[in-house]
Each structure stands twice: as structure tokens, then as C-alpha cells.
Wavefront OBJ file of the C-alpha trace (Angstrom):
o trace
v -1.550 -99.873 -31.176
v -3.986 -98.043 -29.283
v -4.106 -94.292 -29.534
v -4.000 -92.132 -26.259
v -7.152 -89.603 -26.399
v -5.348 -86.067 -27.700
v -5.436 -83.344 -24.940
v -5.942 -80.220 -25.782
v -3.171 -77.369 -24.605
v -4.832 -74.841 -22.889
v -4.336 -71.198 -24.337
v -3.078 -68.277 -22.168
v -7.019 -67.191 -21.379
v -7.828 -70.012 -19.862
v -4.654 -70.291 -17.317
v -5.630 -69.210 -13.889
v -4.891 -66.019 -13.429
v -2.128 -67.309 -10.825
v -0.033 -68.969 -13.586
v -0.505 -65.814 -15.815
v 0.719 -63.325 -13.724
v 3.682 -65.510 -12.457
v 4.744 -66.462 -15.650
v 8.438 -65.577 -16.321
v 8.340 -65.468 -19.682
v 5.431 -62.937 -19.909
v 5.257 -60.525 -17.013
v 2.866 -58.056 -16.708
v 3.564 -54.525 -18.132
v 4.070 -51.905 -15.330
v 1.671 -49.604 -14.860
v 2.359 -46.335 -16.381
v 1.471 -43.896 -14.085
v -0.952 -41.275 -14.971
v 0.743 -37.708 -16.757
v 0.381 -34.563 -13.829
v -2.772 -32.619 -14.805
v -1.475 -29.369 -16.906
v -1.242 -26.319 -14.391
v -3.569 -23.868 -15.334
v -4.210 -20.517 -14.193
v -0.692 -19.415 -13.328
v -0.800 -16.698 -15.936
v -3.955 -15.565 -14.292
v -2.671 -16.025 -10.599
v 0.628 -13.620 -11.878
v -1.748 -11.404 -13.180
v -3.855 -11.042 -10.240
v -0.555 -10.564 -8.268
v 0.404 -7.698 -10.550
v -2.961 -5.597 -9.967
v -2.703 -6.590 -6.097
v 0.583 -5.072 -6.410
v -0.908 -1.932 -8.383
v -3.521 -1.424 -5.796
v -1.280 -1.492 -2.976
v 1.214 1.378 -4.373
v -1.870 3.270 -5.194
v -2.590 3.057 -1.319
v 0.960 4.065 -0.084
v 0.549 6.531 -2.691
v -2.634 8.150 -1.228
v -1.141 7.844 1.980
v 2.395 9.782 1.025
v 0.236 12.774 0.252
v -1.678 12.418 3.581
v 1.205 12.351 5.860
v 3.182 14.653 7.444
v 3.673 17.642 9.579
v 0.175 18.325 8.477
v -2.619 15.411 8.702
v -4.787 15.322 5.426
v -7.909 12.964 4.456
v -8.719 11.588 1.954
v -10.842 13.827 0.616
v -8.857 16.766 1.379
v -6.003 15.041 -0.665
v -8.249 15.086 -3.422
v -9.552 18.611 -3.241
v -5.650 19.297 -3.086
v -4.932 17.914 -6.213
v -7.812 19.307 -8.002
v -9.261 22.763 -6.468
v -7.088 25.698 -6.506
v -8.873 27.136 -4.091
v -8.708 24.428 -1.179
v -6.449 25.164 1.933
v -4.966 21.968 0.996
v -4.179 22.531 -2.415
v -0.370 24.102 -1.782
v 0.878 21.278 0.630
v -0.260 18.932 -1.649
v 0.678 20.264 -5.331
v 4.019 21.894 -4.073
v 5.367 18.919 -1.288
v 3.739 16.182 -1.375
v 2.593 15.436 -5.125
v 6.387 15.643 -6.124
v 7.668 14.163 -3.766
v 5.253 10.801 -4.121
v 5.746 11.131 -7.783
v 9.732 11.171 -7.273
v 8.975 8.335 -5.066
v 7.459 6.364 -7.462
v 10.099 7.016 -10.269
v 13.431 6.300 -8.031
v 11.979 3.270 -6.702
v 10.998 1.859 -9.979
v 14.333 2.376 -11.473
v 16.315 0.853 -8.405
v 14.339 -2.040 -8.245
v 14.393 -3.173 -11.834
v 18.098 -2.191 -11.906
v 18.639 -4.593 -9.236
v 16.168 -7.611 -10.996
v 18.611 -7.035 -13.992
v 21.575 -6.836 -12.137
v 21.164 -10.215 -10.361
v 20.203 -11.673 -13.953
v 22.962 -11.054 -15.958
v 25.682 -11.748 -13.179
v 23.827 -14.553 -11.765
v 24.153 -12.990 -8.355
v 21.977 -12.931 -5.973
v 23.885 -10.124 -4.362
v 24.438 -7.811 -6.927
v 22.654 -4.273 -6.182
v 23.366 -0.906 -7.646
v 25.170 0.154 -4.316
v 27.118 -2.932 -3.897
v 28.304 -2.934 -6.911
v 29.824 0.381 -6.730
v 27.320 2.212 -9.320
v 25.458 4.457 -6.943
v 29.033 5.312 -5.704
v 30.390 6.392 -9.551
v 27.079 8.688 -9.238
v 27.499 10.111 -6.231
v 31.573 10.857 -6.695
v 30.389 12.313 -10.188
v 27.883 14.583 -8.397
v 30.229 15.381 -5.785
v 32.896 16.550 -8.166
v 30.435 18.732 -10.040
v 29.206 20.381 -7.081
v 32.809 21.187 -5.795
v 34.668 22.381 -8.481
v 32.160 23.056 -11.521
v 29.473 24.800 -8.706
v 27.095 22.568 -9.764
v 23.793 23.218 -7.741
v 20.662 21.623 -9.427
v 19.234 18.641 -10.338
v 19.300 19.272 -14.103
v 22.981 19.409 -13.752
v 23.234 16.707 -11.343
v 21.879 14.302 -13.500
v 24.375 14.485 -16.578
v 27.241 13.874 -14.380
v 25.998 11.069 -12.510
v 24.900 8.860 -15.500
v 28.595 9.834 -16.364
v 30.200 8.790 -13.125
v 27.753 5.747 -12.938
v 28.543 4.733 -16.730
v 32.220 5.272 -16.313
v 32.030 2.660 -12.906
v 30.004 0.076 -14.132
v 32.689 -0.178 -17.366
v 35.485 0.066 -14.360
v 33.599 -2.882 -12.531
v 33.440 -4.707 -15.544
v 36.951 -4.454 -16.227
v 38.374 -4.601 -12.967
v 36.434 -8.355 -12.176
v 38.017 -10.019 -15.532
v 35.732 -8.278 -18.650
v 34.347 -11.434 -20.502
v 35.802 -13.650 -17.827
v 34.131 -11.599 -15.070
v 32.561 -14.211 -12.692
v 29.678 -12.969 -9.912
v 32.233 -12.928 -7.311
v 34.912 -11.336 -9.356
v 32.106 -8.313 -9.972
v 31.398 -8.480 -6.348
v 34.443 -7.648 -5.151
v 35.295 -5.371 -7.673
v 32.600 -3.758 -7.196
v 32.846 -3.825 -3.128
v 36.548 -2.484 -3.289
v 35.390 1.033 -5.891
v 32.648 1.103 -3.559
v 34.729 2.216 -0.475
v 37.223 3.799 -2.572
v 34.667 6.459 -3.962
v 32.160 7.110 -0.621
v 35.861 7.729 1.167
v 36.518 10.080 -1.845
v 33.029 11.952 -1.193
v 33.212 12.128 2.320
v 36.566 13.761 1.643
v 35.463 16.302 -0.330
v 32.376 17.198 1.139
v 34.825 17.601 4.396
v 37.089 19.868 2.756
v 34.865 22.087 1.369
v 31.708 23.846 3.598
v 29.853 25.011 0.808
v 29.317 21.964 -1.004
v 28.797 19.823 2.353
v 25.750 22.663 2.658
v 24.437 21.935 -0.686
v 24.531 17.683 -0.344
v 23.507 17.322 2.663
v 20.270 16.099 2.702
v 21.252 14.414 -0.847
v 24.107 12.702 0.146
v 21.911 10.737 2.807
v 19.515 9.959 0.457
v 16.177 12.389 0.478
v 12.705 12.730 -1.349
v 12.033 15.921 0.762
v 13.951 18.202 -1.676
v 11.467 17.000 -4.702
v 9.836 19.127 -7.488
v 8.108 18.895 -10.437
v 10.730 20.244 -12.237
v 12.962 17.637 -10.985
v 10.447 14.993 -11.598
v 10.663 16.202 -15.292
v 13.966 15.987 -15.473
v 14.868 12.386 -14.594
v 11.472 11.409 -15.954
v 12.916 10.858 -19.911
v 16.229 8.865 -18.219
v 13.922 6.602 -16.186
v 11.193 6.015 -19.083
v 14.028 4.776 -21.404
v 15.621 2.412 -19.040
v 12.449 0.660 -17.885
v 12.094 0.117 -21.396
v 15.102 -1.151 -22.131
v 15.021 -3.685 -19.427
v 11.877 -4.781 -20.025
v 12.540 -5.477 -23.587
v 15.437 -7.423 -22.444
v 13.553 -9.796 -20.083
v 12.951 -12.374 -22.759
v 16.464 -12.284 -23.850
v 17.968 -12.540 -20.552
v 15.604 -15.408 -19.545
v 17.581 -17.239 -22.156
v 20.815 -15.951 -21.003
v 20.212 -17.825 -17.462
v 20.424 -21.125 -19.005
v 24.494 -20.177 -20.501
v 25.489 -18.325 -23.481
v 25.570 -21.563 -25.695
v 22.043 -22.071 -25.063
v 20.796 -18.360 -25.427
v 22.484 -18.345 -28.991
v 20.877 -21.485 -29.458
v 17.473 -19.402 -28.807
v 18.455 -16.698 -31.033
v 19.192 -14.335 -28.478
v 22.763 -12.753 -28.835
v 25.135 -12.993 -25.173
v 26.942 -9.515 -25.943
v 23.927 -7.602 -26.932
v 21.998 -8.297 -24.162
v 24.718 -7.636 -21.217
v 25.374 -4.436 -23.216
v 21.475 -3.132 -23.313
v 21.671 -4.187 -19.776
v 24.736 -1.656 -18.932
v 23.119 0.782 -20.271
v 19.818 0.119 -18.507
v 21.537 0.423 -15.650
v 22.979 3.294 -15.775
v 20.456 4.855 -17.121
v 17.455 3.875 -14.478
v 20.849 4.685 -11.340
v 22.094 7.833 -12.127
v 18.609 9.336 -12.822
v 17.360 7.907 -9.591
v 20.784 8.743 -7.573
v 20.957 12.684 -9.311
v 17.388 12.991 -7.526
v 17.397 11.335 -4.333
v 21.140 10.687 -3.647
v 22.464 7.201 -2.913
v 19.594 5.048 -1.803
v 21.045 1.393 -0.632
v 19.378 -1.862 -0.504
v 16.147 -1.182 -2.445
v 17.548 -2.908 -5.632
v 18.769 -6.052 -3.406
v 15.568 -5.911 -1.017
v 13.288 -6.347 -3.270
v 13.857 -8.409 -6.195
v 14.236 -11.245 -3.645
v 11.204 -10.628 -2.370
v 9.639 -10.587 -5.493
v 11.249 -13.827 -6.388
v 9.368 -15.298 -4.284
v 5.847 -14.441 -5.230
v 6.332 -14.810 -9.535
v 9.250 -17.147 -10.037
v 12.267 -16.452 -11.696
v 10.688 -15.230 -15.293
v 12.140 -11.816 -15.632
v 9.041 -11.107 -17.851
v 6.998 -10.877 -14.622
v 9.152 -10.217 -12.122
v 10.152 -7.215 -13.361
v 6.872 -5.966 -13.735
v 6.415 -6.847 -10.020
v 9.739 -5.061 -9.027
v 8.664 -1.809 -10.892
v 5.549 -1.873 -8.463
v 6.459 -3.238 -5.283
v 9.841 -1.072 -5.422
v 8.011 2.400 -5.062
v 5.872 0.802 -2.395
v 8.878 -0.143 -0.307
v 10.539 3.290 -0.580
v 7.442 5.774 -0.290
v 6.329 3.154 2.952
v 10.063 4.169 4.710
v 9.691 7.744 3.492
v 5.882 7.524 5.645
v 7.833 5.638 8.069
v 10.445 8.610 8.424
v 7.794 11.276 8.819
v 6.031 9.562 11.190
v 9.190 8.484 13.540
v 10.765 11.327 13.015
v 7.880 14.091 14.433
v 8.009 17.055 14.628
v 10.821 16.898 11.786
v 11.844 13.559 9.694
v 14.181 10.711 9.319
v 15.335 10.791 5.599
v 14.262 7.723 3.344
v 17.905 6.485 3.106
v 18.666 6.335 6.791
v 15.206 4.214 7.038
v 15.798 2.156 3.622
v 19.485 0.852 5.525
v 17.312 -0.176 8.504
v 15.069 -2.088 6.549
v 17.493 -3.583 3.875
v 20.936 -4.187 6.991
v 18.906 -7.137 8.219
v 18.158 -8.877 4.818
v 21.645 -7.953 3.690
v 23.028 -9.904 6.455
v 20.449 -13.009 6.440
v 20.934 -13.213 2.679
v 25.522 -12.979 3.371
v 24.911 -15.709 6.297
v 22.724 -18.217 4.494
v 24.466 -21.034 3.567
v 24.099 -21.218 -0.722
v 22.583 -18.266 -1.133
v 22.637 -18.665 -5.000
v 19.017 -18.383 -6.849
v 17.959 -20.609 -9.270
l 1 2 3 4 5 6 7 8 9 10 11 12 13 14 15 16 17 18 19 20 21 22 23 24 25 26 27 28 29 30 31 32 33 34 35 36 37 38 39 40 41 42 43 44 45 46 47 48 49 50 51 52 53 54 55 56 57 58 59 60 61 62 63 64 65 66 67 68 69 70 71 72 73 74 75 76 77 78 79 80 81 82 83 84 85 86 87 88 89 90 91 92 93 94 95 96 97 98 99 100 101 102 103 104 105 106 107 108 109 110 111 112 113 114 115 116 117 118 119 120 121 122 123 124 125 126 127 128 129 130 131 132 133 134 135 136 137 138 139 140 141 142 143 144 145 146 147 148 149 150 151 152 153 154 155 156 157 158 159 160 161 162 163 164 165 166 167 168 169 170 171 172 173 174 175 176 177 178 179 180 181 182 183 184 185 186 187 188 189 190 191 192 193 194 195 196 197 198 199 200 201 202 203 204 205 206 207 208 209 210 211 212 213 214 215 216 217 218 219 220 221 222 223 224 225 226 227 228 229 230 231 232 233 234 235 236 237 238 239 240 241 242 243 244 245 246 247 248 249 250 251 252 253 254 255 256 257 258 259 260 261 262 263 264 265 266 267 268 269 270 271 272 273 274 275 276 277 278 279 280 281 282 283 284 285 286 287 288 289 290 291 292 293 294 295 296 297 298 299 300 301 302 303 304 305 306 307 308 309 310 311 312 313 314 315 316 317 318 319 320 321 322 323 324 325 326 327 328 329 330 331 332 333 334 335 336 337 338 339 340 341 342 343 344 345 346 347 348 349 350 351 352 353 354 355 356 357 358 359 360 361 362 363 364 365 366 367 368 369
């Protein structure tokens, strides 16, 4: 018997690469495709937004103490501040410094009230105003200056971080307490709104003397600023930026449900409570000064929003600059319109925030992230 000549089985390197790749029972791995690069410089991009921001209220700022029924420079504004003996120096230490400086505090506080306020009810709506707080203030205020004779800011100021305490507990209880849902707040907070601004106009109606001593506040006004009010609601302010702030981290958490903030070692209950009293803190300081400013908290967070992203830790930051900028820039808008006399920063903070207000009700979804 003859033997046929053995023939060697070829291995899989020396199939055609045809056969290889075709091969059923060994098909090629899929290419795994390559990881995104790591995005770098966003901290520094945030923080380059931040001193942006920070130069651009130090503009409006030198520009709030140039404006008005007298035209300064620049360099008159500074011999203002500093010589005692320049013309300028009483319009600028006695009008215009406080009233930049009261500016820059009210602003502050309604803006981060409003960043904190759309946090922790998931709202995108939420605002001091709307949600009846500036409205507890004002009725607070109100009362004191109709039956107590209330006159001054000092006095002011006790009552309406009362009256915006008390509402912002009502509001809480009224839209379900630990069942509250955003819409629930919304409307309760919609519904003490009206209810209280009917109960101011009604009292400023009935009584002349106090409808002489709130007007100007009751529209919302930085004209009537002094140091010594700046003083005053400087401690209440201080304390409730720093409160907030502190709670950015926390709250951060808080976004992603209260299972998952516990989970992170924050602690639900705490946090909403250091926010209430943020909150009132930061609105009835700014609303005992100014009076009832509207749409500055909503405005502005949203615009914010868009610039750092939803991390409270830096778009708070950003609200507690940009806010001032927006209401010193209608207060320069007011004197400027207004000429010889002025539109108050209220009237001109509703025509800038109406629109928004509306775009922001009309927009399909209008939930944030």
C-alpha cells in the first residue's frame, strides 16, 4: 500500500487575509473607539468668566456715580471720593456712593436668593416676588409704618425679615410641607402674593400719611440710600450670602433626589432649612432698603445658567456679580430716561424682567436641568 505524500494544514497566518477576516468562527474584534480627550481648562474658563464679571460691575459701578442730574468724569468721581475739598465731593459721598453701594448689596442678595430658590424647589420659576416673599416684607413694612409709625430703615428691616420669614413658612405650608411639589409652591406662593400687595395697596389707600412715607419705597427705589442704611442691612446681607454659599455643595447633591444627597452625606432637611433662612435673610434686608424689587432673582440666574452650568458653586458666585450689574444698569437707565427727574429702578427692573417672565411661562418645558 502506497502512502499518499502528508499535506501540511496551513495555520491561521498563512490564510489569505480574505479567509481570515470572513471566517465565522473567528471574527474580528470591533474596534474600540478611542476615549474623548479629558476637558481641560473649564475651571480656568469659569474663572475667567468670574473676573469678566467683576470687571464689568466695577464699570457700572464707576458709571452709577457719574450719572445723573449732574454729569461727572472719571476723574472727578475720584476726587469725589477722596478730596474733601472737590466740588464733587458732596454729590458723590452723600448720593451717589450710597446709593451704588445699596445697589450692589440688594442686587447681590436678590440674585443669589433666586439661584437658591430655583435649586431647592427645582423651579425654574421660583423668584422671591413670585413666591410671595417680597410680598410678606412689604405687608410687614406696611403694617409697621401704619400703626407702629414706623419711619426708618433700621426699623423697617426687623419687620420685614419677620413678614418675609413668617410667608416663606406660610408658602411652605400652604403647597403640602414635605410633600410641597414646585408647582404646589408656585401657586401657593402666586395666590399670598396677590392677597398681601391687595392688603398694602389697601392700607397705604386708607391712610395719607403712610402712602407719603412709602412712596418711593413701595415702587422700589435706590434714590432714598444712605450710609447709614447701607450699614444697616449690610450684617443681614453678609450672613445670608454666606449661608448660601456654604450650601452650594450640599444643594448640588440635593438636585440629584434626597436618596442620593444622603447617599453623599449631605442631610435633605438641613439644607432646605439653611436655605429658608438664607432667604429670608438676603429678601427682607434687600426689600426693607429698596422696597419690592421684581424679577431680578428670576432674570438673572437664568442668564447665568447659561454661561457656568448648573454647579451652584459657580453660579452663585456669578449671580452675586452679574445681579448688581443688572440693577445699578436700570437704575442708570432710569436717570437717564427719566431727565430732568428719574424713573425708579423697580418700574425699569419690570420692563426688563415682563418680557423674560413671559418667554420663560410660554416656552414649552421650561424645566432646567
Amino acid at each position: 500500500m502506497v502512502n499518499s505524500p502528508q499535506r501540511s494544514i496551513p495555520t491561521t497566518q498563512e490564510l489569505p487575509l480574505s479567509v481570515t477576516d470572513s471566517s465565522p468562527t473567528a471574527p474580528a474584534p470591533p474596534a474600540t473607539p478611542p476615549a474623548p480627550p479629558p476637558r481641560r481648562g473649564r475651571p480656568a474658563a469659569r474663572i475667567a468668566g468670574l473676573l469678566a464679571a467683576f470687571a464689568l460691575l466695577t464699570a457700572v459701578c464707576a458709571v452709577s456715580l457719574a450719572v445723573g442730574a449732574r454729569q461727572l468724569g472719571l476723574a472727578e468721581v475720584w476726587a469725589g471720593l477722596w478730596d474733601p475739598a472737590s466740588p464733587a465731593h458732596a454729590v458723590v459721598q452723600q448720593m451717589r456712593l450710597p446709593r451704588t453701594l445699596l445697589g450692589l448689596l440688594a442686587g447681590a442678595a436678590l440674585g443669589v436668593a433666586g439661584a437658591v430658590m430655583q435649586a431647592v424647589t427645582r423651579n425654574p420659576l421660583a423668584d422671591p416676588g413670585l413666591l410671595g416673599i417680597n410680598a410678606g416684607a412689604s405687608a410687614a413694612v406696611a403694617s409697621a409704618a401704619a400703626f407702629l409709625g414706623v419711619a426708618t430703615v433700621g426699623g423697617y428691616v426687623w419687620f420685614a425679615l419677620a413678614g418675609a420669614a413668617a410667608v416663606t413658612a406660610l408658602v411652605y405650608a400652604v403647597g403640602g410641607g414635605r410633600g410641597a411639589t414646585p408647582a404646589r409652591l408656585a401657586l401657593a406662593g402666586a395666590a399670598l402674593n396677590a392677597a398681601l400687595y391687595s392688603y398694602v395697596s389697601a392700607v397705604m389707600l386708607l391712610d395719607a400719611a403712610s402712602l407719603e412715607k412709602m412712596r418711593f419705597w413701595t415702587v422700589g427705589s435706590l434714590a432714598s440710600a444712605d450710609l447709614a442704611t447701607v450699614a444697616r442691612v449690610l450684617p443681614f446681607v453678609v450672613v445670608g450670602l454666606a449661608i448660601a454659599l456654604a450650601a452650594a455643595r450640599p444643594l448640588n447633591a440635593l438636585a440629584l433626589g434626597d436618596d442620593q444627597a444622603r447617599a453623599l452625606g449631605a442631610n435633605p432637611a438641613v439644607v432646605r432649612a439653611a436655605v429658608i433662612v438664607a432667604v429670608t435673610l438676603l429678601c427682607g434686608a434687600a426689600t426693607a432698603a429698596c422696597g419690592p424689587l421684581v424679577f431680578v432673582g428670576l432674570l438673572v440666574p437664568h442668564l447665568v445658567h447659561t454661561l457656568t452650568g448648573p454647579d451652584l458653586r459657580w453660579l452663585l458666585p456669578a449671580c452675586a456679580l452679574l445681579a448688581p450689574v443688572l440693577l445699578l444698569g436700570a437704575d442708570v437707565a432710569g436717570r437717564v430716561l427719566g431727565r430732568p427727574g428719574e424713573l425708579q429702578v423697580g418700574i425699569m427692573t419690570a420692563v426688563l424682567g415682563g418680557p423674560l417672565f413671559l418667554h420663560l411661562v410660554t416656552r414649552t418645558r421650561a424645566v432646567r436641568a
